[in-house]
PDB file of the backbone (N, CA, C, O) and the ligand in Angstrom, with CONECT records:
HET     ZN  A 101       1
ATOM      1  N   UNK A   1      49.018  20.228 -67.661  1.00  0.00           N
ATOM      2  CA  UNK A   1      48.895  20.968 -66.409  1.00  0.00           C
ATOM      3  C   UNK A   1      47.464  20.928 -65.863  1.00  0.00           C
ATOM      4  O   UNK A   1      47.372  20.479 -64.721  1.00  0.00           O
ATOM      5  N   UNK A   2      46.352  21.307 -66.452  1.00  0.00           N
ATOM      6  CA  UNK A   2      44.823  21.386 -66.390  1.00  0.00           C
ATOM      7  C   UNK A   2      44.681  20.162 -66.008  1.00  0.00           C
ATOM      8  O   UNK A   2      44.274  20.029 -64.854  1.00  0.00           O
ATOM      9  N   UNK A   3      45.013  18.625 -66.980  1.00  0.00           N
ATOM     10  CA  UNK A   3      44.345  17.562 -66.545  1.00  0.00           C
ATOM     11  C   UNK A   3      44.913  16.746 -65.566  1.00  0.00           C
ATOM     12  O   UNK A   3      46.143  16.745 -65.509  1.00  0.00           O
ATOM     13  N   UNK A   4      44.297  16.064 -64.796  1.00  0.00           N
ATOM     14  CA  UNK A   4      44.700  15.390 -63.684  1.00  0.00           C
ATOM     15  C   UNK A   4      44.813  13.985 -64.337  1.00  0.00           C
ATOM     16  O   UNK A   4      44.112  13.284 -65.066  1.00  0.00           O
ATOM     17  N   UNK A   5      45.900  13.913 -63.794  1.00  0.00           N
ATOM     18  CA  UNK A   5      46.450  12.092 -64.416  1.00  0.00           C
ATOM     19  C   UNK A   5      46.225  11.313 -63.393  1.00  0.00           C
ATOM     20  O   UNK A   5      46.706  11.602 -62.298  1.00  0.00           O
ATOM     21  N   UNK A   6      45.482  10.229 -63.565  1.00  0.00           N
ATOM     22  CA  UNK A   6      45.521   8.965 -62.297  1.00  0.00           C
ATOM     23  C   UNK A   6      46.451   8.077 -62.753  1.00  0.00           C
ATOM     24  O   UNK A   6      46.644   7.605 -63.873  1.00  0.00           O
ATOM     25  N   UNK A   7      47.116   7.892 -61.472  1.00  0.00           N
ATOM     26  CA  UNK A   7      48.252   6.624 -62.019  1.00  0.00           C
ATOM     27  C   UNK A   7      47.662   5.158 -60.937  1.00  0.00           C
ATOM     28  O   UNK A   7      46.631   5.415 -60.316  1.00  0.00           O
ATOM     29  N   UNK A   8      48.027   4.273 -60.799  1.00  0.00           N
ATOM     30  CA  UNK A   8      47.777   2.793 -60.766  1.00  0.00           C
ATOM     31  C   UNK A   8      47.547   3.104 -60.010  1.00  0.00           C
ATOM     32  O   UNK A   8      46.330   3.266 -60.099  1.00  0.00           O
ATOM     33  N   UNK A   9      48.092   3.607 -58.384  1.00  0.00           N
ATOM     34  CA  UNK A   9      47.459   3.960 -57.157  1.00  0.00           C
ATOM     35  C   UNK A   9      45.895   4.379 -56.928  1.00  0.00           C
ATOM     36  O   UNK A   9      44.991   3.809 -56.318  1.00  0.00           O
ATOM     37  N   UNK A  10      45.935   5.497 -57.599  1.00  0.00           N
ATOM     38  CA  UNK A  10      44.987   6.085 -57.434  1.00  0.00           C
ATOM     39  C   UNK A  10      43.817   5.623 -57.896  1.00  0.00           C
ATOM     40  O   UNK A  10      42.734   5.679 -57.314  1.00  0.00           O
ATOM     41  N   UNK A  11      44.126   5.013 -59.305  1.00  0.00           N
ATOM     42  CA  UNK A  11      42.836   4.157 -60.177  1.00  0.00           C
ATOM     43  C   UNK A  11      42.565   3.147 -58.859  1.00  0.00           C
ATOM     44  O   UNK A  11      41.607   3.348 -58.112  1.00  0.00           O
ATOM     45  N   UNK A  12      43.296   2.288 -58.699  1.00  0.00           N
ATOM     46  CA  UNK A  12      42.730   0.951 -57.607  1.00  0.00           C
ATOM     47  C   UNK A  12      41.775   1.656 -56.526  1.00  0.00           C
ATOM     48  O   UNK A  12      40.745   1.083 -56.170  1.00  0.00           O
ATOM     49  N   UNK A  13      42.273   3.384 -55.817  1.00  0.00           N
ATOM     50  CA  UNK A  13      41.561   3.645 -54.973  1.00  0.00           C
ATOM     51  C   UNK A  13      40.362   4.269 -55.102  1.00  0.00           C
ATOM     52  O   UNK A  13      39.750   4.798 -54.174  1.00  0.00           O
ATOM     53  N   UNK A  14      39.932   4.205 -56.515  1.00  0.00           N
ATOM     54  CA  UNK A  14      38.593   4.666 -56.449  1.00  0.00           C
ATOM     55  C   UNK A  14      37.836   3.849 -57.402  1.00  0.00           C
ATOM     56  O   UNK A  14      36.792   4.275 -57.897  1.00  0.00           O
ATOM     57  N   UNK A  15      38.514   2.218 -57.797  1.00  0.00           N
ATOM     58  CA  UNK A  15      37.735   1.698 -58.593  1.00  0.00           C
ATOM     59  C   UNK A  15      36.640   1.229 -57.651  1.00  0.00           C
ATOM     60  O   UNK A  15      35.877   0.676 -58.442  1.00  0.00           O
ATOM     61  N   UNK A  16      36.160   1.124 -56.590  1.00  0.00           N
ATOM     62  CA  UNK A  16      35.014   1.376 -56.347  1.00  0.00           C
ATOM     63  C   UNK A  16      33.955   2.293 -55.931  1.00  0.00           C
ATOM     64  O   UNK A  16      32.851   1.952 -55.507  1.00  0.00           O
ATOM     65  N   UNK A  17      34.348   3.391 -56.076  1.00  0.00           N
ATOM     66  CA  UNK A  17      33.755   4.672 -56.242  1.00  0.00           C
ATOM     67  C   UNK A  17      33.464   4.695 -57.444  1.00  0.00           C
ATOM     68  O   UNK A  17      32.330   5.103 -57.694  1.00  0.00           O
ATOM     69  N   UNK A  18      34.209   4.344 -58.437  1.00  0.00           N
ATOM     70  CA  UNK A  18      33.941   4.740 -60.054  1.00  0.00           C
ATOM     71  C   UNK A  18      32.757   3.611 -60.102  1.00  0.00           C
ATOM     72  O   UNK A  18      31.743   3.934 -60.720  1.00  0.00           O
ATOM     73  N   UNK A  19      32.799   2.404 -59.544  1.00  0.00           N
ATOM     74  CA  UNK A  19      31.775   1.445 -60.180  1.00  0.00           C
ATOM     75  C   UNK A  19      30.296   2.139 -59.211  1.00  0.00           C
ATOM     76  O   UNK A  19      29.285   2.135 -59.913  1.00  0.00           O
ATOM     77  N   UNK A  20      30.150   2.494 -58.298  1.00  0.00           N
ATOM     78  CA  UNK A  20      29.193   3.097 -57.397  1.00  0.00           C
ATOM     79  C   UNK A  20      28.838   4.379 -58.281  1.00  0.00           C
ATOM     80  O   UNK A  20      27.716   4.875 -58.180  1.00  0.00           O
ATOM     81  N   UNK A  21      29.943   5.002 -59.285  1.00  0.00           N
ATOM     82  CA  UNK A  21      29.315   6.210 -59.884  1.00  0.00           C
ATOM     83  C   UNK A  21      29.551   7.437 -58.572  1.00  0.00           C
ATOM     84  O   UNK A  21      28.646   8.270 -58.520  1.00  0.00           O
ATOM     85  N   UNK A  22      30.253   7.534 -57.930  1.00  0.00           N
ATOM     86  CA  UNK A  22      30.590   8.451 -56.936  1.00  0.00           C
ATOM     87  C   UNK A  22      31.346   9.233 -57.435  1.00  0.00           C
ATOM     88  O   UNK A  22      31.327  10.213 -56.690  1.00  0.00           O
ATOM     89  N   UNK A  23      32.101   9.437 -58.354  1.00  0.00           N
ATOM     90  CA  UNK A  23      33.266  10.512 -58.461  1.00  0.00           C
ATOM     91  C   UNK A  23      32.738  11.320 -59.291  1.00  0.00           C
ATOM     92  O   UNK A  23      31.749  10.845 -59.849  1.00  0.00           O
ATOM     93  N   UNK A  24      33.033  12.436 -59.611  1.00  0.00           N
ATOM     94  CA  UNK A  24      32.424  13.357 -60.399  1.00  0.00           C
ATOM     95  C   UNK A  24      33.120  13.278 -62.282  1.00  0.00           C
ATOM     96  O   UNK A  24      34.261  12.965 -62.623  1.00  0.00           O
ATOM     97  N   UNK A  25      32.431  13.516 -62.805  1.00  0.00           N
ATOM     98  CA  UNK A  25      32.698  13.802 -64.290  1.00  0.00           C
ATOM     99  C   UNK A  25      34.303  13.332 -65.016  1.00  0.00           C
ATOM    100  O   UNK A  25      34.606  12.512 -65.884  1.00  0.00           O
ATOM    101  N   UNK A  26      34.941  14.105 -64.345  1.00  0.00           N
ATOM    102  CA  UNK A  26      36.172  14.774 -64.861  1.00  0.00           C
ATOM    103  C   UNK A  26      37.047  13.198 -64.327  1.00  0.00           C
ATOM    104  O   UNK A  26      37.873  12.540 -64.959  1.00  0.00           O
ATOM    105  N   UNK A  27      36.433  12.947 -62.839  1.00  0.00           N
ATOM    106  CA  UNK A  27      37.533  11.454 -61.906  1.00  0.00           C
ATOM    107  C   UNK A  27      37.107  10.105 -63.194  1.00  0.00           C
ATOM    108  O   UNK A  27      37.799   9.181 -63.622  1.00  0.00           O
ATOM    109  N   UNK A  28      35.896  10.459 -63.466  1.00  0.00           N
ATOM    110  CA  UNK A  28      35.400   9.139 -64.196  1.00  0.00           C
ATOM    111  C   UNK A  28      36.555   8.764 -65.615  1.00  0.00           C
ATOM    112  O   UNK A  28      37.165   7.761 -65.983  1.00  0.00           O
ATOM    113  N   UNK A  29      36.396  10.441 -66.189  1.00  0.00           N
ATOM    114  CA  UNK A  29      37.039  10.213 -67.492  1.00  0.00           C
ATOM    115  C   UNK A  29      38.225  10.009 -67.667  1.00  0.00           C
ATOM    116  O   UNK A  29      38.591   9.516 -68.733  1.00  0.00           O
ATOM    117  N   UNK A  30      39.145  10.335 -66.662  1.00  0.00           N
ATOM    118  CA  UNK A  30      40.469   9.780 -66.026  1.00  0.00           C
ATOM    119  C   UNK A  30      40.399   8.461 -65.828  1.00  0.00           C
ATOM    120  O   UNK A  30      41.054   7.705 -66.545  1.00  0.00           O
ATOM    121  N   UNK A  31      39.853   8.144 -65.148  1.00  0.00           N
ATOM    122  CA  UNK A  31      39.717   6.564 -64.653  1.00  0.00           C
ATOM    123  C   UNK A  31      39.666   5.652 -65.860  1.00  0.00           C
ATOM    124  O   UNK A  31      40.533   4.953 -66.383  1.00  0.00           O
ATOM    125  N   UNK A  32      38.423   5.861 -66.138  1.00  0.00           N
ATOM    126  CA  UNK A  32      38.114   5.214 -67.823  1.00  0.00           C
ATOM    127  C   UNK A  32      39.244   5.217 -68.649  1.00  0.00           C
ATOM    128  O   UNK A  32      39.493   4.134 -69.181  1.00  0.00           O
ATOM    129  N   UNK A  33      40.155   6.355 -68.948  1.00  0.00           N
ATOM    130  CA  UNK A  33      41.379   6.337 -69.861  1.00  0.00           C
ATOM    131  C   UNK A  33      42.266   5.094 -69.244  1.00  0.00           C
ATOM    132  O   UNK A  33      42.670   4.099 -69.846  1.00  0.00           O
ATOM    133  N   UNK A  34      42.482   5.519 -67.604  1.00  0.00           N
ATOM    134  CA  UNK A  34      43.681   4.861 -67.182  1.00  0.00           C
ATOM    135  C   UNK A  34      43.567   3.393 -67.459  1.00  0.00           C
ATOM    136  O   UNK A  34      44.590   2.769 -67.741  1.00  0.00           O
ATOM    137  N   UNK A  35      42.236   2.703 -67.392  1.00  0.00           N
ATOM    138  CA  UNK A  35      41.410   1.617 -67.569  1.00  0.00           C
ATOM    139  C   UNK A  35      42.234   0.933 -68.589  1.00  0.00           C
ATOM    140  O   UNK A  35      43.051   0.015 -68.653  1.00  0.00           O
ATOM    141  N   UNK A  36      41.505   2.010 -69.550  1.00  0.00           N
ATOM    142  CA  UNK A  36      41.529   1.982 -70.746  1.00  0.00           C
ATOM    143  C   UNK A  36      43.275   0.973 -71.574  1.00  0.00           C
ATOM    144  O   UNK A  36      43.492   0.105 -72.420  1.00  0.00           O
ATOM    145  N   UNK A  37      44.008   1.773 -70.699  1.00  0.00           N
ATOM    146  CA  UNK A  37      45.942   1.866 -70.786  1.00  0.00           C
ATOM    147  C   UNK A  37      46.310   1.288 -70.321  1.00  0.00           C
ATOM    148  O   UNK A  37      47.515   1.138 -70.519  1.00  0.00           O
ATOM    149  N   UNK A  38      45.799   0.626 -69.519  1.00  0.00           N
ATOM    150  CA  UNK A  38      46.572   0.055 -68.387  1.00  0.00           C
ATOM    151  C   UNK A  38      45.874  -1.715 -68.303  1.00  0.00           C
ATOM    152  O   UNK A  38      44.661  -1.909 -68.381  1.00  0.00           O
ATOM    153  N   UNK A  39      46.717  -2.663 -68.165  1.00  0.00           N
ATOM    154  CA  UNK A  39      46.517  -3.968 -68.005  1.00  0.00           C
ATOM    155  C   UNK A  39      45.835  -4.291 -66.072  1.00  0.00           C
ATOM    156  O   UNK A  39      44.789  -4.566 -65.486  1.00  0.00           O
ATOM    157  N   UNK A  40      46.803  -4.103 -65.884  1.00  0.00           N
ATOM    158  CA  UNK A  40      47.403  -4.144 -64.434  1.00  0.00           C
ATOM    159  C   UNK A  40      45.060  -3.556 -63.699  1.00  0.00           C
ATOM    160  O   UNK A  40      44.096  -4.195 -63.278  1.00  0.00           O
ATOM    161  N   UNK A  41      45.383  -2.011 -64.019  1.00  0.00           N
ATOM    162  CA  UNK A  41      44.225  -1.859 -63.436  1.00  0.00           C
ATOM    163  C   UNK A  41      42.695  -2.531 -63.929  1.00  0.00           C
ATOM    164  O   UNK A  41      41.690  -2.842 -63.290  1.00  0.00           O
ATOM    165  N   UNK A  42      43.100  -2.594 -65.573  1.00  0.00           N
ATOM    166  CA  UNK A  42      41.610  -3.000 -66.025  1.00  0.00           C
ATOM    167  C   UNK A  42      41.650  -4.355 -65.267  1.00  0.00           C
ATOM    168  O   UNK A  42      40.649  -4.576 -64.586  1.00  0.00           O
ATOM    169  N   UNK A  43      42.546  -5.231 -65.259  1.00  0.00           N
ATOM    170  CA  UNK A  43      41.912  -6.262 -64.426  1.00  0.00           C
ATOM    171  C   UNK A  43      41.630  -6.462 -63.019  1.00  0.00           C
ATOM    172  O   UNK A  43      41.175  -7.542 -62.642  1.00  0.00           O
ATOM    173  N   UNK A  44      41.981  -5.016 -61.781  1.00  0.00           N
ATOM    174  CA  UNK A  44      41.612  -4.502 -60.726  1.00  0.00           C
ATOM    175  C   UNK A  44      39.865  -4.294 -61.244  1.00  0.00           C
ATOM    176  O   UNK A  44      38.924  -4.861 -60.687  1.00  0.00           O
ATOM    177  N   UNK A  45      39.794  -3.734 -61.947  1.00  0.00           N
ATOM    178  CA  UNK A  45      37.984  -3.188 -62.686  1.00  0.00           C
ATOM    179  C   UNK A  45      37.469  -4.495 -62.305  1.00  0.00           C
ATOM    180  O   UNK A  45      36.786  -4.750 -61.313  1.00  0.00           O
ATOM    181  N   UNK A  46      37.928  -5.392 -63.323  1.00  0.00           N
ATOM    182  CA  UNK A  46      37.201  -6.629 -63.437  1.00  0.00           C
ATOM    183  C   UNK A  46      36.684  -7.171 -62.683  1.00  0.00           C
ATOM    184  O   UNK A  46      35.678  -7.853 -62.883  1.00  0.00           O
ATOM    185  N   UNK A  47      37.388  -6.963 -61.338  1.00  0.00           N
ATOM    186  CA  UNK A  47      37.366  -7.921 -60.850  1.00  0.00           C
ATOM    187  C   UNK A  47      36.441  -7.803 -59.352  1.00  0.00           C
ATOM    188  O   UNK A  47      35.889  -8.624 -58.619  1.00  0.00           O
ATOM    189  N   UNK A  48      36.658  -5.895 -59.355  1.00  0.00           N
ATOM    190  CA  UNK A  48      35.596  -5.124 -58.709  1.00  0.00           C
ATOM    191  C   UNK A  48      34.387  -5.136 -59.102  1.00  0.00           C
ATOM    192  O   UNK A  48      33.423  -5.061 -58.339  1.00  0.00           O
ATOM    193  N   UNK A  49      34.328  -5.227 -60.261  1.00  0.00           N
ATOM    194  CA  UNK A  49      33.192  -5.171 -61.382  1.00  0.00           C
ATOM    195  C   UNK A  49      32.131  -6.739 -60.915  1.00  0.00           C
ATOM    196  O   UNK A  49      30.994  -6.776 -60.444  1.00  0.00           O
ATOM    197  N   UNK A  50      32.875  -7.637 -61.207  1.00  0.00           N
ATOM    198  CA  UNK A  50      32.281  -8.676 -60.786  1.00  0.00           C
ATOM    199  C   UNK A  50      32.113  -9.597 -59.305  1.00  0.00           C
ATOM    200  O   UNK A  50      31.684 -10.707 -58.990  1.00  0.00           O
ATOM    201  N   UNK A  51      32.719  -8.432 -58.637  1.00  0.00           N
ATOM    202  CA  UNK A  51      32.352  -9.230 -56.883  1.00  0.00           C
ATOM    203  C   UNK A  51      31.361  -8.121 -57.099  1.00  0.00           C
ATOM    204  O   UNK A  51      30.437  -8.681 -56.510  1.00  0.00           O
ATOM    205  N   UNK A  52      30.772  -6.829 -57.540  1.00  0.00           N
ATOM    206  CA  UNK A  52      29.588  -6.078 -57.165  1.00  0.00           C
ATOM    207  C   UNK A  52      28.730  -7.033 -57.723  1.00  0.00           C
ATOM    208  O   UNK A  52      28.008  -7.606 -56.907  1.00  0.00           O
ATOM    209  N   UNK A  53      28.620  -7.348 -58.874  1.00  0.00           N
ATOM    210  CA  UNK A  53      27.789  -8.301 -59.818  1.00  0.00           C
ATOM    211  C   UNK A  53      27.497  -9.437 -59.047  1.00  0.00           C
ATOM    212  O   UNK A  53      26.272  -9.449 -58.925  1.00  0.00           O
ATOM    213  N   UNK A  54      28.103 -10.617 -58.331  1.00  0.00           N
ATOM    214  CA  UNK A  54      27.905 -11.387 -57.880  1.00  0.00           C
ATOM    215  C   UNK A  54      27.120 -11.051 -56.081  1.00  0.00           C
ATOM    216  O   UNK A  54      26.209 -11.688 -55.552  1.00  0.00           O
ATOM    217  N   UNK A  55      27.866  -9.884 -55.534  1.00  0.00           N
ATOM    218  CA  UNK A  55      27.384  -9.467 -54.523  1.00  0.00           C
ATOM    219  C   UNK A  55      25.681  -9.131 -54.342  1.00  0.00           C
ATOM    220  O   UNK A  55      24.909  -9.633 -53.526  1.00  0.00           O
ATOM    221  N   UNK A  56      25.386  -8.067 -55.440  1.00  0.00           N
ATOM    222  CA  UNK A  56      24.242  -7.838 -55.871  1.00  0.00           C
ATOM    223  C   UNK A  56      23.396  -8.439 -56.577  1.00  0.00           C
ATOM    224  O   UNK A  56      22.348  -7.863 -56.867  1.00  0.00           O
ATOM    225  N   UNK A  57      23.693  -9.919 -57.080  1.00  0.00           N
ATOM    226  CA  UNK A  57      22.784 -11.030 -57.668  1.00  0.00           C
ATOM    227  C   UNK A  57      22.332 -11.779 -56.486  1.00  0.00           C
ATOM    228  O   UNK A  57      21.258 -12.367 -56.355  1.00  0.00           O
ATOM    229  N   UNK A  58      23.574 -11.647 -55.401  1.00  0.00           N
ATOM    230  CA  UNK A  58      23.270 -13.295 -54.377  1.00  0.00           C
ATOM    231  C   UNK A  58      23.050 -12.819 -53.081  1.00  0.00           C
ATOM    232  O   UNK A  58      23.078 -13.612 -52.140  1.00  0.00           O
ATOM    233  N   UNK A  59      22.738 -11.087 -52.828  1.00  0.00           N
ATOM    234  CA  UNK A  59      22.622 -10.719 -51.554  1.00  0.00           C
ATOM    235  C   UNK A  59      21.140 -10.999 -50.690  1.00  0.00           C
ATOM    236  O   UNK A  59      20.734 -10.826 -49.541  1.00  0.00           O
ATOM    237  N   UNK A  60      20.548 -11.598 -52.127  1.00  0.00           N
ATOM    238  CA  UNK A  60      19.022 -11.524 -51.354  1.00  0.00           C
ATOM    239  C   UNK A  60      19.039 -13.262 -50.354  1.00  0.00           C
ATOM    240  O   UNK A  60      18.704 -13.488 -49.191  1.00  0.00           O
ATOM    241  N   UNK A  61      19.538 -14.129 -51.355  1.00  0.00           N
ATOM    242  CA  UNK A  61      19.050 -15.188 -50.759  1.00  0.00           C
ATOM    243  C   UNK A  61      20.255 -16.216 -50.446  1.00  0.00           C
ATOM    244  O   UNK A  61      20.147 -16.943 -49.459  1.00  0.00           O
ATOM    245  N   UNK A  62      21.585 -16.305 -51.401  1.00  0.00           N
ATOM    246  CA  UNK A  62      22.526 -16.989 -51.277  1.00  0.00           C
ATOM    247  C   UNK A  62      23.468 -16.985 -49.892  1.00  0.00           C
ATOM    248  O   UNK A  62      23.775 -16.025 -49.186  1.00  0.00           O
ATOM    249  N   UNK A  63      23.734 -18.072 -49.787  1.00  0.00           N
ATOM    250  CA  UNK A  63      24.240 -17.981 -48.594  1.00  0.00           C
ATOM    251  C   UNK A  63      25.978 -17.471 -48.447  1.00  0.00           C
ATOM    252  O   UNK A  63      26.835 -17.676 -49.306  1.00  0.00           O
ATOM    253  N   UNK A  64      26.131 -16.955 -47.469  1.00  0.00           N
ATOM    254  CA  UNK A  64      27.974 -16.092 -47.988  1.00  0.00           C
ATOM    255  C   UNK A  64      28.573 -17.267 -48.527  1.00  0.00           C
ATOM    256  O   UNK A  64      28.907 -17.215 -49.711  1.00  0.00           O
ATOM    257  N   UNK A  65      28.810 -18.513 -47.768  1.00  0.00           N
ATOM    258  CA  UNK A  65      29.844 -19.470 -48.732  1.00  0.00           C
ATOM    259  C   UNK A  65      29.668 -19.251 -49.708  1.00  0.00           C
ATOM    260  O   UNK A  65      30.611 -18.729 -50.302  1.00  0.00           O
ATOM    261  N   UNK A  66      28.519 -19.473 -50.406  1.00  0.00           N
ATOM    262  CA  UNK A  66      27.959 -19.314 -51.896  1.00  0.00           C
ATOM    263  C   UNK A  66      28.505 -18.286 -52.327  1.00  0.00           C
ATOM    264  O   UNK A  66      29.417 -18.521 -53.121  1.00  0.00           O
ATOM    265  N   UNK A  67      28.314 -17.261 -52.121  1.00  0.00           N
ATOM    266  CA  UNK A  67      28.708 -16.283 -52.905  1.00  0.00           C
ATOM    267  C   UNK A  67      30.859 -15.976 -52.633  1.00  0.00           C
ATOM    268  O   UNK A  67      31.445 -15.183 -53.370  1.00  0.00           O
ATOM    269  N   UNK A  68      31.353 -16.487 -51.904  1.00  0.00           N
ATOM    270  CA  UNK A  68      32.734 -16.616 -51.871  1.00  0.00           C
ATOM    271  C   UNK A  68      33.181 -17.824 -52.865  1.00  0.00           C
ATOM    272  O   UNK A  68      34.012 -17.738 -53.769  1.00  0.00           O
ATOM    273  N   UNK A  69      32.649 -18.637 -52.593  1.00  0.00           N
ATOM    274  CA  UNK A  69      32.467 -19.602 -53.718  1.00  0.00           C
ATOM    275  C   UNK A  69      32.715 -18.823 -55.184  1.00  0.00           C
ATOM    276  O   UNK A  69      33.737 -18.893 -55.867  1.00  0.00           O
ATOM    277  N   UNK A  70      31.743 -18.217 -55.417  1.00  0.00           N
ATOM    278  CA  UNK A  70      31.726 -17.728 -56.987  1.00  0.00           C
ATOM    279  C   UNK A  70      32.881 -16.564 -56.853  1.00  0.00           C
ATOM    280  O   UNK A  70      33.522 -16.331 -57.877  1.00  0.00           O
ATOM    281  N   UNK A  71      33.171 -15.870 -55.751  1.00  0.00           N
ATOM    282  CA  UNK A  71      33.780 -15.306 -56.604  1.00  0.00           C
ATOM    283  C   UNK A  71      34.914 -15.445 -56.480  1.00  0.00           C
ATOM    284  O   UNK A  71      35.660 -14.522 -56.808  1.00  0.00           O
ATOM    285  N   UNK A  72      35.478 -16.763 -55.916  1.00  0.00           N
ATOM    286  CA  UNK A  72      37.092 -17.343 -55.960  1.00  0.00           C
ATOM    287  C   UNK A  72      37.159 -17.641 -57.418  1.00  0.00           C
ATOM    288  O   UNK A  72      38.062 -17.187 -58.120  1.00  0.00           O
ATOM    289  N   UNK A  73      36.020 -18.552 -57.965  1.00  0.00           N
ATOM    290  CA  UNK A  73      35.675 -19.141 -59.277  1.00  0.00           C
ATOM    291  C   UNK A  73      36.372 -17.940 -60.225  1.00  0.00           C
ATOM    292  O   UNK A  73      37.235 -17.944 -61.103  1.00  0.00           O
ATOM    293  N   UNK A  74      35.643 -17.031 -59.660  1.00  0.00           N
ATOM    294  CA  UNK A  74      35.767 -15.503 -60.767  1.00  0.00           C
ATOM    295  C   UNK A  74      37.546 -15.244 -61.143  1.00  0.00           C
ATOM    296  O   UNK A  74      38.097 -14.940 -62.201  1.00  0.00           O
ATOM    297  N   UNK A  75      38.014 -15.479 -59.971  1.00  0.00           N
ATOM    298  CA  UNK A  75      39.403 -14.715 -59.290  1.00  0.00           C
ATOM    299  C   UNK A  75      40.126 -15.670 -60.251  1.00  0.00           C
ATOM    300  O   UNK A  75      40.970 -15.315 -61.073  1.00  0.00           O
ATOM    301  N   UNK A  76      39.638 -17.088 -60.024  1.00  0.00           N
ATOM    302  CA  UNK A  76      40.278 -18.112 -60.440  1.00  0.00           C
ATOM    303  C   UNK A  76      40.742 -17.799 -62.396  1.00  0.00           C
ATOM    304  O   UNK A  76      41.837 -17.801 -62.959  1.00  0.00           O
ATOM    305  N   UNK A  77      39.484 -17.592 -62.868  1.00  0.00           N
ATOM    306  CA  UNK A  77      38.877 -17.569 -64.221  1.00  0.00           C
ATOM    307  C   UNK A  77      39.753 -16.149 -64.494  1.00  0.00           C
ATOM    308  O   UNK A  77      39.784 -16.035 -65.719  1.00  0.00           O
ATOM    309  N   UNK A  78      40.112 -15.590 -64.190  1.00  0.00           N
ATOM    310  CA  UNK A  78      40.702 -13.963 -64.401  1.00  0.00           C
ATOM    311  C   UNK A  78      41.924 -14.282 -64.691  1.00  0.00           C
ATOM    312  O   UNK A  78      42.497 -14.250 -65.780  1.00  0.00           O
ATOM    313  N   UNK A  79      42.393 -14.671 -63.402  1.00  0.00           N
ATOM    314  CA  UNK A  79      43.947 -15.062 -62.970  1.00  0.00           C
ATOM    315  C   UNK A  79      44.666 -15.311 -64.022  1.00  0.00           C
ATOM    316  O   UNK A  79      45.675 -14.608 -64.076  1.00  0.00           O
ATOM    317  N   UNK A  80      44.485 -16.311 -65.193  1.00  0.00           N
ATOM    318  CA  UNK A  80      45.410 -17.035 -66.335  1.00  0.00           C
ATOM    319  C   UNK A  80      45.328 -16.553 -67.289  1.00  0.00           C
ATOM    320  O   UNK A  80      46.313 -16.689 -68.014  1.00  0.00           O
ATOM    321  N   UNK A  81      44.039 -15.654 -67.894  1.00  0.00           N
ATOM    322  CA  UNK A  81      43.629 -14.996 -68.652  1.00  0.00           C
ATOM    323  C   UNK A  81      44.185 -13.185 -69.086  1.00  0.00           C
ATOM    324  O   UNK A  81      44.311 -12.325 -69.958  1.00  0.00           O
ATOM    325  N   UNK A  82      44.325 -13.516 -67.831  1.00  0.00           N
ATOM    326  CA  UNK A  82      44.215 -11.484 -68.176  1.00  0.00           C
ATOM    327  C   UNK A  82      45.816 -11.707 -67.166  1.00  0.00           C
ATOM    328  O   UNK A  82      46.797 -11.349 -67.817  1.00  0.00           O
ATOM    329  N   UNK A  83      46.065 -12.095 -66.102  1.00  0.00           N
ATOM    330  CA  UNK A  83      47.385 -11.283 -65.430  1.00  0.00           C
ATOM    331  C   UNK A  83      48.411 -11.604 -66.600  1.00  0.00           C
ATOM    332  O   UNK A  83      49.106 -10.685 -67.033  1.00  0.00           O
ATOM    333  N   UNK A  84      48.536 -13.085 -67.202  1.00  0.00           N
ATOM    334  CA  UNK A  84      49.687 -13.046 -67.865  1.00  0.00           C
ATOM    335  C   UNK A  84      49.824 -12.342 -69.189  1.00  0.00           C
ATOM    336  O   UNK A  84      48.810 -11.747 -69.556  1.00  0.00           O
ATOM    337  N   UNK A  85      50.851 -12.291 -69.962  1.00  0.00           N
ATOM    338  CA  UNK A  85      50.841 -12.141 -71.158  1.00  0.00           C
ATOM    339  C   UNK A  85      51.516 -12.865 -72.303  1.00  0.00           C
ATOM    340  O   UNK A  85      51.330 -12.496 -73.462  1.00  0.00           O
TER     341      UNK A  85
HETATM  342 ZN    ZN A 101      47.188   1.273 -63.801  1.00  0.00          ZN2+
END
């Protein structure tokens, strides 16, 4: 009753709030579990995780192709790995 459950919806809608560190305490440790449980979202994380990573490595000087470039690469590299089972 007390704890708030995130289900797949909700995780996707704040996995970038959670990677920005925006949600408070309690959204994080939810999130993190659901992460945690869940296939489907940890590789939503991932994948948020690494367009910030690539965004914030190549915003100074790379040019956008470049950086769409990498992170199709990324999308690509995820895709076979983690969706199937
Ligand atoms: Zn989920």
């Amino acid at each position: 009753m007390t704890e708030k459950v995130m289900n797949c919806e909700e995780t996707k809608r704040h996995v970038h709030e959670y990677l920005q560190k925006e949600l408070s305490e309690a959204e994080l440790e939810s999130i993190t579990t659901h992460i945690a449980n869940c296939d489907h979202c940890e590789w939503e994380y991932d994948f948020e995780a690494a367009l910030n990573r690539t965004i914030q490595m190549s915003c100074t000087e790379t040019p956008a192709e470049e950086i769409a470039e990498k992170i199709l690469e990324r999308i690509r590299s995820i895709d076979l790995n983690d969706i199937q089972h």
